[in-house]
C-alpha positions, 0 to 999 in steps of 0.5 A: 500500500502506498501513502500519498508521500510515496512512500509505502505504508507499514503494514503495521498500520492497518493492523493496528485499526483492524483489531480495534474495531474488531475487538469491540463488541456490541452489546445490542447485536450481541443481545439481538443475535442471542434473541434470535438464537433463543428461538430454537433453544425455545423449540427445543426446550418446549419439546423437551418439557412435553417429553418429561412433563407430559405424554406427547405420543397419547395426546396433544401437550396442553395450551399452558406447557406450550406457551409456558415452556416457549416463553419462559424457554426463549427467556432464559436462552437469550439471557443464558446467551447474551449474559456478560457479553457484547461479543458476537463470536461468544453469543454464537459458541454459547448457543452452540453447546446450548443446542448440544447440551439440549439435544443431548437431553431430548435424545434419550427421552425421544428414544424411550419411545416405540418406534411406532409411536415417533410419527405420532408424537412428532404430529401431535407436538407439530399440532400443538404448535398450530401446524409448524413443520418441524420433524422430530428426530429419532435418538440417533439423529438427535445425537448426530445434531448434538455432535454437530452442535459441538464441532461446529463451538470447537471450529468456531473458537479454532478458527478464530484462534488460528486467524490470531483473534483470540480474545486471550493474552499471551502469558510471559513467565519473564515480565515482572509483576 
């Protein structure tokens, strides 16, 4: 890069604005990605409170566990994963082991059903949720999307600690303190 002197820029320059910028975070997109990330934590813990609180494959679950468990769900996702932080990257690991630790708790009680009974679970919660087309996985599947969740958090904060974004200090046993 060349300046207007003619003289050619140090490369340090650039680098010294990038990170500063980059660095900062914003506490409301922080706050608006974890609201938007609370909603399929939401989903998720609504089908996770019809499994352990009622008997989704016999009826529909109730009015007040799908509103309840969705709001108070949502609530406390987006506050789990905008709690103490303006970092975008944060928001987005948190809301990946949220996810896998989530869907490592649906898998077991989606897998103490008969095989039989799984379509008609997933039709009755997809009919309290006033028809939304989601499919609900069997255990294995719910498996395999909890190990996708946690490769997905540890690509995230590789990635970012091999681009050198790493939010960490280096620690130098020779400084005096």
């Amino acid at each position: 890069m060349q300046r207007s002197s003619g003289t050619w820029a140090d490369p340090s320059d650039a680098a010294r604005v990038v990170p500063v910028v980059a660095r900062r975070g914003s506490p409301v997109a922080a706050t608006a990605l974890a609201a938007a990330l609370g909603v399929p934590s939401a989903l998720l813990v609504f089908a996770i409170a019809a499994f352990a609180l009622d008997a989704p494959a016999q009826h529909a679950p109730r009015r007040e566990l799908v509103l309840g468990s969705l709001i108070a769900g949502w609530a406390l996702c987006t506050w789990l994963l905008a709690r103490r932080t303006s970092r975008l990257h944060v928001v987005l690991i948190r809301a990946l082991v949220l996810g896998a630790a989530q869907w490592l708790v649906l898998a077991p009680l989606v897998g103490s059903l008969p095989d039989e009974l799984l379509p008609r679970a997933g039709a009755l919660l997809r009919e309290a949720l006033d028809g939304l087309p989601l499919r609900l996985p069997d255990e294995g599947e719910a498996l395999l999307l909890a190990t996708l969740c946690l490769l997905g958090a540890l690509a995230l904060a590789a990635l970012r600690s091999a681009l050198g974004l790493s939010d960490e200090r280096p620690v130098r046993g020779d400084v005096a303190g």
